[in-house]
C-alpha positions in Angstrom: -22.7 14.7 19.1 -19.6 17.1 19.7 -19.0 19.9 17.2 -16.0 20.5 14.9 -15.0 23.7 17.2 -15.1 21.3 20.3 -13.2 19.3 19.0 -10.8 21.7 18.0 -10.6 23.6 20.8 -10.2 20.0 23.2 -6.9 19.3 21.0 -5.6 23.1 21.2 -6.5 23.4 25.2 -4.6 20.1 25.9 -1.6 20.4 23.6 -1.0 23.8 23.2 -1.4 23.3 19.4 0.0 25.9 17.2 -2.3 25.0 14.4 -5.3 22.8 14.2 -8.3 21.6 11.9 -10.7 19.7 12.0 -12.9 18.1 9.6 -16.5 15.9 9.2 -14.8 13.0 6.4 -18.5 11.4 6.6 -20.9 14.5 7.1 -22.3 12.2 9.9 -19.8 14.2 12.9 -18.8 11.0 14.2 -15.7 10.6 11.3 -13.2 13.2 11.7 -9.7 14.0 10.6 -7.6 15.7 12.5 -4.5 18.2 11.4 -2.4 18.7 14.6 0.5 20.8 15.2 2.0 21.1 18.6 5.5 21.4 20.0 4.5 18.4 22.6 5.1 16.1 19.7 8.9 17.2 19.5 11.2 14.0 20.1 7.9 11.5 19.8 7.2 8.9 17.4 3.8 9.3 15.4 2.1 6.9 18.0 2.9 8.9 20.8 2.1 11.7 19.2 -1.4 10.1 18.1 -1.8 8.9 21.7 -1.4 12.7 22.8 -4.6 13.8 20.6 -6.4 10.5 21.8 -6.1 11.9 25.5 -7.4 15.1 24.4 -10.6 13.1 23.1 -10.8 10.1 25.3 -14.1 11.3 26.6 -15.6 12.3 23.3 -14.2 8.5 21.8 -14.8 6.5 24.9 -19.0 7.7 24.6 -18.4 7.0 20.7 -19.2 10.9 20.1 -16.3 10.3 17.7 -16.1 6.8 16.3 -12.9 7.0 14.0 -10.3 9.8 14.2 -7.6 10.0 11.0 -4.6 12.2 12.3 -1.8 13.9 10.8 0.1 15.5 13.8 3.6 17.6 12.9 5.9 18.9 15.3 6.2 23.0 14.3 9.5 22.8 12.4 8.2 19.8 10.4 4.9 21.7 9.6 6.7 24.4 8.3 8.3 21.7 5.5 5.2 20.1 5.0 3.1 23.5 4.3 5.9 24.3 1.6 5.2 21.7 -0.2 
């Protein structure tokens, strides 16, 4: 099993994230959700974006350390709208 922090710290090593946090939806740590923010995602659409954080994880999902991922992924500027809300 691979920790929250691992997680986390996989995502920010690989994109440079600004922000990121991760939780346990299931309280198994095999379902996580993902909050991403990284100026890699500037100019993508939300499935490259998505396929960005997969990368990051494609060990930890190909061993089924993770078995479902939910992701919310935000370029800076549009994080800064969203967190006003």
């Amino acid at each position: 099993m691979v920790s929250l922090e691992q997680v986390k710290q996989l995502i920010d090593r690989e994109l440079d994230a600004t922000h990121v946090e991760v939780r346990d939806l299931t309280g198994g740590g095999d379902h996580l959700e993902a909050i991403v923010v990284s100026p890699q995602f500037e100019g993508l659409n939300l499935v490259k974006q998505h396929q960005l954080v997969y990368g990051a994880l494609k060990t930890e999902l190909a061993s089924e350390a993770i078995h479902a991922l939910a992701l919310k992924t935000y370029t800076p500027d549009r994080w800064q709208t969203a967190s006003r809300v």
